[in-house]
VOPAGU-2260 file (C-alpha; in pm, 1 decimal, decimal comma):
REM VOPAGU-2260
SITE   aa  ch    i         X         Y         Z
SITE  UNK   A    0     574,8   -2170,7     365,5
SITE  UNK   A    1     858,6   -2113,0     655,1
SITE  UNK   A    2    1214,1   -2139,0     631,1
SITE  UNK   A    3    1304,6   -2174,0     997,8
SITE  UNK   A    4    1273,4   -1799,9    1079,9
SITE  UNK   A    5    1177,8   -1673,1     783,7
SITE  UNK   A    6     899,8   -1739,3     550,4
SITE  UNK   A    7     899,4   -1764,1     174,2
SITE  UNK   A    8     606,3   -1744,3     -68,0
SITE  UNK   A    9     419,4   -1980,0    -316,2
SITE  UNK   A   10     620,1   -1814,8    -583,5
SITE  UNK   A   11     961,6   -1788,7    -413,3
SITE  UNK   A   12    1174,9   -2105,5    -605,3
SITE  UNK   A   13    1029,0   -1847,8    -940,9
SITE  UNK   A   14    1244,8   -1598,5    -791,6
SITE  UNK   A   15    1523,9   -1770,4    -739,7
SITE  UNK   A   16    1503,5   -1928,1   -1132,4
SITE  UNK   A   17    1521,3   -1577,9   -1216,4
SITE  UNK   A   18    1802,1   -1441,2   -1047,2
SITE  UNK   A   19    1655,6   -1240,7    -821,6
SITE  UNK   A   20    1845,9   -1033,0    -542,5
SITE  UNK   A   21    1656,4   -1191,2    -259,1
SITE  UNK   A   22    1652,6   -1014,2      90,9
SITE  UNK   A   23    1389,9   -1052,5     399,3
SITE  UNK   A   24    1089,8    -813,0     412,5
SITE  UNK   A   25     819,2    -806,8     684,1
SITE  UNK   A   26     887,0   -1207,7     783,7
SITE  UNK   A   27     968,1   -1287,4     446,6
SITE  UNK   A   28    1225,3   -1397,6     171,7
SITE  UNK   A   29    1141,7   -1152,9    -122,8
SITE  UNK   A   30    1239,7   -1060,8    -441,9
SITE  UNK   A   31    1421,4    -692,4    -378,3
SITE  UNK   A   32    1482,0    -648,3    -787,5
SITE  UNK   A   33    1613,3    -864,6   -1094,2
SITE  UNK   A   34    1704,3    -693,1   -1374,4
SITE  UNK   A   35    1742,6    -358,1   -1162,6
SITE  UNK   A   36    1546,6     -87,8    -975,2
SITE  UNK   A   37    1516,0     177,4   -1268,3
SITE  UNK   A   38    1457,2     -87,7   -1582,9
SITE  UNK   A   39    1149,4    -209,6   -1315,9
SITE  UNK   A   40    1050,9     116,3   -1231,3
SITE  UNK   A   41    1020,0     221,6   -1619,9
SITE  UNK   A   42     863,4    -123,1   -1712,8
SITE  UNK   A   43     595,1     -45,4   -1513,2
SITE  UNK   A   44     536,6     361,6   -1570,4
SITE  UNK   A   45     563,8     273,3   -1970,6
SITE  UNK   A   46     482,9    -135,5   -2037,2
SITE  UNK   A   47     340,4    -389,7   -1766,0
SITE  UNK   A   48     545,8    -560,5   -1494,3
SITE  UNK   A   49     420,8    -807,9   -1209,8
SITE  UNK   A   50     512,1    -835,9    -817,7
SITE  UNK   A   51     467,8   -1114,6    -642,6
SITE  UNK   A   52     257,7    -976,9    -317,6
SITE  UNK   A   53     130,9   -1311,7    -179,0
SITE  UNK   A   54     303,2   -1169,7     150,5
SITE  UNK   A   55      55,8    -931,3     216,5
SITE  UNK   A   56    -244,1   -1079,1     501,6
SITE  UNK   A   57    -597,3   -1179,8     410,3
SITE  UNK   A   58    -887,6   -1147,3     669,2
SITE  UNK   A   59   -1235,6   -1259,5     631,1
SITE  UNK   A   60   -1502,9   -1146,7     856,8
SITE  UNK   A   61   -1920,8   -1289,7     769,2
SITE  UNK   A   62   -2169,1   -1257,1     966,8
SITE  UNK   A   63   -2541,5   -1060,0    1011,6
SITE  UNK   A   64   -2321,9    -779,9    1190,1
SITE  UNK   A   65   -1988,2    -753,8     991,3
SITE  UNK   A   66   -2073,5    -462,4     824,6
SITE  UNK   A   67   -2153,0    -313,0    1140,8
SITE  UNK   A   68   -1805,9    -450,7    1254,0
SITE  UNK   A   69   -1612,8    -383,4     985,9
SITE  UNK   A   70   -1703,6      39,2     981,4
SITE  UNK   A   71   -1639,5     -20,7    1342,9
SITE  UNK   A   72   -1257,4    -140,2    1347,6
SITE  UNK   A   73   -1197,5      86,0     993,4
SITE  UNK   A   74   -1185,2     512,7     937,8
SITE  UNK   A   75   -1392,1     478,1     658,7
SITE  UNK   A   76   -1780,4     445,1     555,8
SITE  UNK   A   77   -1876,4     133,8     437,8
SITE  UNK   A   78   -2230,8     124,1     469,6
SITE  UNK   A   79   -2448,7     194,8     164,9
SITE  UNK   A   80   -2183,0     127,2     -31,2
SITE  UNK   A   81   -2228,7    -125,6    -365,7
SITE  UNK   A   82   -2147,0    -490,9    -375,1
SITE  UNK   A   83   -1820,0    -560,7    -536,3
SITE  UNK   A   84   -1714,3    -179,5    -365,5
SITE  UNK   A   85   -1296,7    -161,1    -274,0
SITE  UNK   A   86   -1253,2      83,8      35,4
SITE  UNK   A   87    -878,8     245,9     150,8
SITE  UNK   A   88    -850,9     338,3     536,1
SITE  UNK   A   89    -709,1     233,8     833,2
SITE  UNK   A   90    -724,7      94,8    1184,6
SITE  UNK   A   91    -668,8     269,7    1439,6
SITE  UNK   A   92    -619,5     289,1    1848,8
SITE  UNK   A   93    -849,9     421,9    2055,0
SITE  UNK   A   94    -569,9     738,3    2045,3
SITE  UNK   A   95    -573,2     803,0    1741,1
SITE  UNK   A   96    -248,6     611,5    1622,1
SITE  UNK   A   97    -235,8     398,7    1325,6
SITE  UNK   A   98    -255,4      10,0    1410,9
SITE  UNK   A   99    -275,3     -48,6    1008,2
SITE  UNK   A  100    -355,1      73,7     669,0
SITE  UNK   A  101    -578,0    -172,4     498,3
SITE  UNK   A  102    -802,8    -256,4     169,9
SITE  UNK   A  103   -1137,5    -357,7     290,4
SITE  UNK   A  104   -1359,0    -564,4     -58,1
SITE  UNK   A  105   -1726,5    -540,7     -20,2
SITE  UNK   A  106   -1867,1    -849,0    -106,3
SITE  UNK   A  107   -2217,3    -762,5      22,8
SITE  UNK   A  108   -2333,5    -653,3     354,0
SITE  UNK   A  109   -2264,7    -980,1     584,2
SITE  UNK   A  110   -1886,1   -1036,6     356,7
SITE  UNK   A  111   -1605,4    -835,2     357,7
SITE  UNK   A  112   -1212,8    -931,5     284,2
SITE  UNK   A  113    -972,4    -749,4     481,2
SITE  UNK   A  114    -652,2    -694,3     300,6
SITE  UNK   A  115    -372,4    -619,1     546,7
SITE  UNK   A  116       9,9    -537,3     495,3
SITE  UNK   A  117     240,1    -850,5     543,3
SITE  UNK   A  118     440,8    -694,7     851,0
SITE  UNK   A  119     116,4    -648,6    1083,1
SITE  UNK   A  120     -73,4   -1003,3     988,7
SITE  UNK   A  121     -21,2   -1104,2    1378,0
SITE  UNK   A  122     -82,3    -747,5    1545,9
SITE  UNK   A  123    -363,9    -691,7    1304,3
SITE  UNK   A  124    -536,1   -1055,3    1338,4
SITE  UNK   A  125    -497,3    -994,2    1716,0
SITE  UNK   A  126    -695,7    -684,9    1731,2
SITE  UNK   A  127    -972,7    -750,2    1499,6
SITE  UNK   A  128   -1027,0   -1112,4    1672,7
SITE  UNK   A  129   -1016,4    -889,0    2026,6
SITE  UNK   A  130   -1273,3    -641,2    1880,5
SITE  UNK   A  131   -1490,1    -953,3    1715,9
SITE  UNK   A  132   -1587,6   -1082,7    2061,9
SITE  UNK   A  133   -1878,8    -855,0    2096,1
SITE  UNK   A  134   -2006,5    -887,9    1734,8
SITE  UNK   A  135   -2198,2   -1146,5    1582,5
SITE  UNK   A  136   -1933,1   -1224,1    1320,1
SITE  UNK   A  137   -1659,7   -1506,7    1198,3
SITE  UNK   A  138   -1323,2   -1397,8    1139,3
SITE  UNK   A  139   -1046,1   -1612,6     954,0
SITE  UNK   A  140    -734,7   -1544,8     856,9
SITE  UNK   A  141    -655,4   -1699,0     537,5
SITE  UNK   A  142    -370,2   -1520,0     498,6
SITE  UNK   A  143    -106,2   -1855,8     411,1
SITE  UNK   A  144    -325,8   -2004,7     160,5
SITE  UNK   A  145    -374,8   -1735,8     -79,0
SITE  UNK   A  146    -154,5   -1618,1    -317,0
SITE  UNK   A  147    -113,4   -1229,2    -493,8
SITE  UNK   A  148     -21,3   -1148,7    -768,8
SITE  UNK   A  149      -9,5    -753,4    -863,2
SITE  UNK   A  150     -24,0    -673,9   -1239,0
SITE  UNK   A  151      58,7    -311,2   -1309,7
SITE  UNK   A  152     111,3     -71,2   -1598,1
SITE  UNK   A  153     -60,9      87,6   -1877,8
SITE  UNK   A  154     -83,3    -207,9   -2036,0
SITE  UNK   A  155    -217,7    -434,9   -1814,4
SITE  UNK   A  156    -528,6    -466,9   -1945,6
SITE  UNK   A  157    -421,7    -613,4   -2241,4
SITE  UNK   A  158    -242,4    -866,6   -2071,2
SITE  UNK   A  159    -493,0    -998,6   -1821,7
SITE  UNK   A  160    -674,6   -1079,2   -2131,5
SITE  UNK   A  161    -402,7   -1200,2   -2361,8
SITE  UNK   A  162    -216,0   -1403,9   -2086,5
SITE  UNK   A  163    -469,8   -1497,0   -1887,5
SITE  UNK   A  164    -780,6   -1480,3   -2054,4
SITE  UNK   A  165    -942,6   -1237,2   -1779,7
SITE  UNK   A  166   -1172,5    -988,0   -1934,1
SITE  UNK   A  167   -1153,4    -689,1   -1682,4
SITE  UNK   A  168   -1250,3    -391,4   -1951,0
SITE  UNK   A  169   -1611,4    -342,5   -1724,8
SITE  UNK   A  170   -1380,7    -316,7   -1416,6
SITE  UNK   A  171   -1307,6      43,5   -1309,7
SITE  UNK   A  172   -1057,7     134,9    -973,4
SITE  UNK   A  173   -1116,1      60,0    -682,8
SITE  UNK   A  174   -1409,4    -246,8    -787,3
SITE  UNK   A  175   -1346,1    -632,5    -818,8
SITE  UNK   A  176   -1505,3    -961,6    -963,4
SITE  UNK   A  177   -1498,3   -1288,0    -837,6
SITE  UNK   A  178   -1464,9   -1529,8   -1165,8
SITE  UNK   A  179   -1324,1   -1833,3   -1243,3
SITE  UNK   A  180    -959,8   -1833,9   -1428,5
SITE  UNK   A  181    -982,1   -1968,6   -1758,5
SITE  UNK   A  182    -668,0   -2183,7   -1782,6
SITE  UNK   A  183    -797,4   -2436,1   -1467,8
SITE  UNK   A  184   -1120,8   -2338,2   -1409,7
SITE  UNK   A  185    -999,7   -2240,8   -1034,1
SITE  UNK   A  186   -1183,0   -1924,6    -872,1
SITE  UNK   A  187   -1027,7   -1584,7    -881,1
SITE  UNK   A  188   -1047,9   -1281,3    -728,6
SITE  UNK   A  189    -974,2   -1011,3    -954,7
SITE  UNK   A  190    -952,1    -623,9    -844,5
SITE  UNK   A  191    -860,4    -301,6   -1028,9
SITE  UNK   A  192    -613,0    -154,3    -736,8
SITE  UNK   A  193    -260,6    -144,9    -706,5
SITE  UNK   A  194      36,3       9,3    -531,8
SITE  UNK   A  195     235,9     196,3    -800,4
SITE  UNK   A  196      32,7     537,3    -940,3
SITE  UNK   A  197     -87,3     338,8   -1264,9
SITE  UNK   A  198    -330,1      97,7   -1420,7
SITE  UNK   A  199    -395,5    -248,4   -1284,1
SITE  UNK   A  200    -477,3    -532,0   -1132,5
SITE  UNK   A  201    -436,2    -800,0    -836,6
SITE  UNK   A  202    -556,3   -1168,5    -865,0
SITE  UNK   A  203    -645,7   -1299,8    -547,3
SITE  UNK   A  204    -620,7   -1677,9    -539,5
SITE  UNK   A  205    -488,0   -2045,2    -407,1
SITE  UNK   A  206    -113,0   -2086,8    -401,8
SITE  UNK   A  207     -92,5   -2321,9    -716,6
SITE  UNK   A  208    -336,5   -2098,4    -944,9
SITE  UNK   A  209    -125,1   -1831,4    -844,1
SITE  UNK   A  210     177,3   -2030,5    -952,7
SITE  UNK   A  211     -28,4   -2094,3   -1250,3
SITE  UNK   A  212     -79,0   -1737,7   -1364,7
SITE  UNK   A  213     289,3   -1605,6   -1298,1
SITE  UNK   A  214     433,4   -1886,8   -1514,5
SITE  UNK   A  215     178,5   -1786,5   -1784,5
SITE  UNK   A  216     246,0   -1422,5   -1776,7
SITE  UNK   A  217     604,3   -1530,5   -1746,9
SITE  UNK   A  218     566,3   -1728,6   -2114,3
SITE  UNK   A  219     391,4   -1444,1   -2247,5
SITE  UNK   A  220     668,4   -1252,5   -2311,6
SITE  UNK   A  221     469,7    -922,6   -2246,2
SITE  UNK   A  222     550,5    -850,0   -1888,3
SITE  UNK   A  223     886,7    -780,5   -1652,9
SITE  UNK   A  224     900,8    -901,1   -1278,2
SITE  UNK   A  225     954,2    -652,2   -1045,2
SITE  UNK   A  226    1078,2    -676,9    -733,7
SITE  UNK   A  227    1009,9    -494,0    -381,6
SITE  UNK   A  228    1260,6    -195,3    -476,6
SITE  UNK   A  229    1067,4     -40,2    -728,3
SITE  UNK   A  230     745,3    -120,1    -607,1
SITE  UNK   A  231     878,9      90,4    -348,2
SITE  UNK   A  232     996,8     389,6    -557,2
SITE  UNK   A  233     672,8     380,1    -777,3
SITE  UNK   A  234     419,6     428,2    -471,1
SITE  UNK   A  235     688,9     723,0    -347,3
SITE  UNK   A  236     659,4     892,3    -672,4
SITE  UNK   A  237     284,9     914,8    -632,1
SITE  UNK   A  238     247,2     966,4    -266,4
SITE  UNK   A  239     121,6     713,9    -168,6
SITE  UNK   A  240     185,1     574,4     227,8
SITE  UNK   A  241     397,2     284,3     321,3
SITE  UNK   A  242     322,2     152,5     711,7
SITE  UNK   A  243     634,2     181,0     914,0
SITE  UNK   A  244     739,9     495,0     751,0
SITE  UNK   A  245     466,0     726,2     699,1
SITE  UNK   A  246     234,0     542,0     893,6
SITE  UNK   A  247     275,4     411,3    1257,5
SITE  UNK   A  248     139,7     343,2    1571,4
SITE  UNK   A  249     229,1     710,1    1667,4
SITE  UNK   A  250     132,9     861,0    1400,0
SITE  UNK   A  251    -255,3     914,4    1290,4
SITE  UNK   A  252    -368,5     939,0     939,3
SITE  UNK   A  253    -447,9    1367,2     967,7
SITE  UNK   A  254     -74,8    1367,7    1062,0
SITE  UNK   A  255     -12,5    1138,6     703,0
SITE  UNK   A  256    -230,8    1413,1     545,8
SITE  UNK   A  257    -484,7    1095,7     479,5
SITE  UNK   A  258    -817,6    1259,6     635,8
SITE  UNK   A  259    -989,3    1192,1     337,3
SITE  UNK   A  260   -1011,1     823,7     450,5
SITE  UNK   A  261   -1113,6     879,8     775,4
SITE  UNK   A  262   -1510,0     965,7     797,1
SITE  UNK   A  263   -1570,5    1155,4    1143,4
SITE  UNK   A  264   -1904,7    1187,8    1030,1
SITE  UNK   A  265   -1963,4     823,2    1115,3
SITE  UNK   A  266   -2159,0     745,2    1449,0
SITE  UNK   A  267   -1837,8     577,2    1611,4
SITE  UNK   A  268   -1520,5     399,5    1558,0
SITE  UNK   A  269   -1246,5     343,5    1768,4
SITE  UNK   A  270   -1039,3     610,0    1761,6
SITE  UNK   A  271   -1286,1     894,7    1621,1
SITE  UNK   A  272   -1271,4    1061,0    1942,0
SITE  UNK   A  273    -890,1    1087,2    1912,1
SITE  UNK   A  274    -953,9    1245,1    1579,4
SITE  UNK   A  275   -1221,1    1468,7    1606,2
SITE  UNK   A  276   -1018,4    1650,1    1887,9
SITE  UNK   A  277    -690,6    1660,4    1667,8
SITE  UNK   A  278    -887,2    1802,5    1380,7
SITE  UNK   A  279   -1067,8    2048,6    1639,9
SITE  UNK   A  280    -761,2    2164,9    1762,2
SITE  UNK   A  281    -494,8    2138,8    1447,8
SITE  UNK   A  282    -263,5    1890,1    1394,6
SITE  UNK   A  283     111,5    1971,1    1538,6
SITE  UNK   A  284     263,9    1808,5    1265,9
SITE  UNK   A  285     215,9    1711,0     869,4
SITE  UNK   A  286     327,7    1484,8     627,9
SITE  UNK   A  287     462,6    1674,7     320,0
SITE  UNK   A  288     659,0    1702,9      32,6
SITE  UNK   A  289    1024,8    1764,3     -20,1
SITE  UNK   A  290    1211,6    1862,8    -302,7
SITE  UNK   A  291    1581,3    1895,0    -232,0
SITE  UNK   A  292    1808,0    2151,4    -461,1
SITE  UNK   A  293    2083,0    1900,1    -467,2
SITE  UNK   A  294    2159,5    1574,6    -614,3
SITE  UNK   A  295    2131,8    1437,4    -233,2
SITE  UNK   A  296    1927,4    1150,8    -131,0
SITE  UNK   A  297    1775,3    1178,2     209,4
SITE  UNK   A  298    1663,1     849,8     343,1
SITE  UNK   A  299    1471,7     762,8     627,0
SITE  UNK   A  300    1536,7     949,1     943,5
SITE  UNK   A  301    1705,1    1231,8     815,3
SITE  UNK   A  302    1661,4    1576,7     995,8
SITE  UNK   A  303    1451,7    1819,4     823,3
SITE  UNK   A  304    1591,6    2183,3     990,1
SITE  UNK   A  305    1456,3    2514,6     977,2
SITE  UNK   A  306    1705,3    2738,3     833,2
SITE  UNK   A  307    1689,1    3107,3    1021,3
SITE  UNK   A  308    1731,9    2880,7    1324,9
SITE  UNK   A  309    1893,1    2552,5    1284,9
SITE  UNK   A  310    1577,1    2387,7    1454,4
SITE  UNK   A  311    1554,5    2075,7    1386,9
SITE  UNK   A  312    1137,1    2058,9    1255,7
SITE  UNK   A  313    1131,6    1673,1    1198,2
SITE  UNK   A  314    1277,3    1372,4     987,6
SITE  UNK   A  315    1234,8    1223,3     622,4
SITE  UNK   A  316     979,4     912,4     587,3
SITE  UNK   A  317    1081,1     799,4     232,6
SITE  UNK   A  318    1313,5     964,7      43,9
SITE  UNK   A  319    1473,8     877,5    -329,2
SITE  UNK   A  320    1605,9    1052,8    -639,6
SITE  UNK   A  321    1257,6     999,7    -814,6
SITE  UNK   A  322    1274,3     778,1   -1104,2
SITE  UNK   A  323    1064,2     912,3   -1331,3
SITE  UNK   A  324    1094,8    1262,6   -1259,0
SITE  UNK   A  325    1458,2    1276,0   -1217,8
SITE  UNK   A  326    1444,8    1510,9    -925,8
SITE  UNK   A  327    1614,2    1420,5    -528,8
SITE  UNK   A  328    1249,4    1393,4    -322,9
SITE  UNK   A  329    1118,2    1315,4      -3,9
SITE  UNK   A  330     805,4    1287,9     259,2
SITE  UNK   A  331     881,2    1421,8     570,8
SITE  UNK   A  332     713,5    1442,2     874,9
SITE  UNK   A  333     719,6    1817,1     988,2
SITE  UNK   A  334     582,8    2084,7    1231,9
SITE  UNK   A  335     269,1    2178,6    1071,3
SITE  UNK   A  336     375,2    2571,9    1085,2
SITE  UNK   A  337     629,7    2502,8     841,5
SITE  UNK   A  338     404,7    2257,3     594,8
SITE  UNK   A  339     279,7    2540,3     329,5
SITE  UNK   A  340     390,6    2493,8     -16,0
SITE  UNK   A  341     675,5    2697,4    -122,7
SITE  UNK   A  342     807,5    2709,6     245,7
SITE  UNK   A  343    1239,0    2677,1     210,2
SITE  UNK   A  344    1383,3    2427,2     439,4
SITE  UNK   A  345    1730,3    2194,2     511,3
SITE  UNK   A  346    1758,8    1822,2     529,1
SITE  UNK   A  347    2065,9    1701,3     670,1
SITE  UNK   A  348    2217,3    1438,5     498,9
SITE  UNK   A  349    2503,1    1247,2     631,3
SITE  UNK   A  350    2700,8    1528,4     828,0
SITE  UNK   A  351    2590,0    1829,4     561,6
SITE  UNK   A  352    2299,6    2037,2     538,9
SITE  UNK   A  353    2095,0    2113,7     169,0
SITE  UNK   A  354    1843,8    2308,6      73,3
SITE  UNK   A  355    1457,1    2198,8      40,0
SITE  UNK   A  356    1126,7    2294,2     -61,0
SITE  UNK   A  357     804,7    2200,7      21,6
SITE  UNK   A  358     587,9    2063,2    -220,9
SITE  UNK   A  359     315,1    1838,0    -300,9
SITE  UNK   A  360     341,1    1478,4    -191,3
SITE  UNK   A  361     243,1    1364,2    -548,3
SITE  UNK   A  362     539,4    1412,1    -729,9
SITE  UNK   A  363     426,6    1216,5   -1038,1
SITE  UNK   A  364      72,7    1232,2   -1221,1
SITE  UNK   A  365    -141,7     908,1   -1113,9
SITE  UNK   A  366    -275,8     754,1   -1429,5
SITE  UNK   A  367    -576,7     507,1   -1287,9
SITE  UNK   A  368    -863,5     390,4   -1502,7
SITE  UNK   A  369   -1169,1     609,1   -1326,7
């Protein structure tokens, strides 16, 4: 749905009902938090909370060559790999430089779903329809009718099958199902992924099922809604990226410290050249952890400084005073000589200079059903 300028989803008038501090992410009206960031944050590391992410894009591409395609536009391997198969990677320019991070579902060779982040549906759309032209593949975006819901926590499980009647015990990460939900008989995708470091799930669906389901975990009384703040804070926590900050067009996933996802051993795609000649030659720069000896927050931007010299070594991505660890944190993108664990930096914050360490980016234990 659109507002004038700025859109609102299938589940946005639920919101509202609620009392939720609304505010406009990537194009849309979203829920930033409702009962508050930390209460959220704990719901979800402890109990089960649910975030509206019907924002986020969907992209379809069939066809006898879209798996070709697919490992074409993507960084990583999806040939080979099982039906019902969930892949993490990106897409990149043909420099290296991160157009997207993405979800790509497996339904079998000739079906994949694209899942794309809500602020690059139109750049993203764009390039995969330019790079479709010379494979024998369809491509729709169906990103406005079909809704998200993202149920998350330790007990999740339970609750898919208590509130919704959704049986996902057989599912383990980073798989999905396509079923039919029990309460209308309407058909469902269900996967075991999720943004936050812990167990769960997101139900993939038309706008009024997905109205259908929140109301019902609503009534069930087992579940908190959470809002874009700590959904924000809980993938921090656990390192995990978030496009626009540790992710950009300038910035390549071996800079994000994502190689993992990115399979040079692949015959081609477009920017593995880029790549292999980074990796060949080092990357100037890393994505790391901070941990700052001072109640200090350093947000976004913030100078990260060498302290023999003053030098300023590069800037903050994300940075918080980490929920669940109770400890002032950050991601920073630095020069690489600096990146080994241990190594004692400054972040300027404000006008005044703390002290820093450099740790690992996971600064809370991931607890996903393997």
């Amino acid at each position: 749905m659109n507002n004038g300028d700025i859109k609102t989803t299938c589940l946005h008038d639920c919101h509202t009902a609620l009392g939720a501090q609304m505010s406009p992410f990537a194009g849309f009206d979203m829920p930033i938090q409702y009962e508050g960031i930390a209460e959220e944050h704990l719901a979800v590391r402890n109990a089960c909370g649910i975030f509206d992410v019907s924002h986020m894009g969907e992209v379809t591409v069939t066809g006898p060559e879209a798996e070709k395609f697919v490992n074409h536009i993507f960084t990583n391997d999806v040939t080979n790999a099982p039906d019902f198969k969930i892949f993490y990677g990106m897409m990149l320019h043909a420099n290296g430089g991160t157009i997207d991070d993405l979800l790509v579902y497996k339904r079998c060779d000739n079906n994949f779903l694209l899942v794309i982040n809500a602020a690059n549906i139109d750049k993203d759309v764009a390039h995969i329809m330019e790079q479709a032209k010379n494979y024998d593949v369809e491509v729709k975006n169906i990103s406005d009718p079909t809704g998200e819901i993202a149920i998350q926590g330790p007990d999740s499980e339970k609750v898919m099958l208590e509130a919704l009647g959704l049986d996902c015990k057989d599912l383990v990460f980073y798989t999905f199902m396509e079923t039919t939900l029990p309460l209308n008989g309407a058909p469902v995708l269900v996967s075991r992924t999720g943004y936050t470091g812990e167990d769960g799930f997101e139900i993939y669906s038309d706008t009024a099922t997905t109205r259908l389901c929140w109301n019902k975990l609503m009534e069930s009384g087992l579940v908190k809604p959470c809002g874009l703040g700590c959904r924000d804070t809980l993938r921090f926590e656990v390192g995990l990226p978030l496009y626009g900050d540790e992710l950009t067009d300038e910035i390549t996933p071996l800079e994000a410290s994502l190689g993992i996802f990115v399979k040079l051993d692949k015959p081609e795609f477009i920017g593995r050249e880029a790549l292999a000649a980074q990796k060949e030659a080092g990357v100037s720069r890393k994505l790391v952890g901070l941990e700052i000896k001072d109640r200090a927050i350093a947000r976004h931007g913030a100078e990260v400084i060498l302290p023999a010299t003053g030098e300023v070594i590069g800037a903050v991505t994300t940075g918080y005073r980490g929920i669940s660890v109770d400890k002032s944190i950050a991601m920073a993108l630095i020069d690489s000589r600096y990146a080994a664990l241990g190594t004692e930096l400054q972040v300027k914050v404000r006008r005044k200079v703390f002290p820093a360490v450099v740790t690992a980016k996971k600064f809370y234990k991931k607890s996903y059903k393997k």
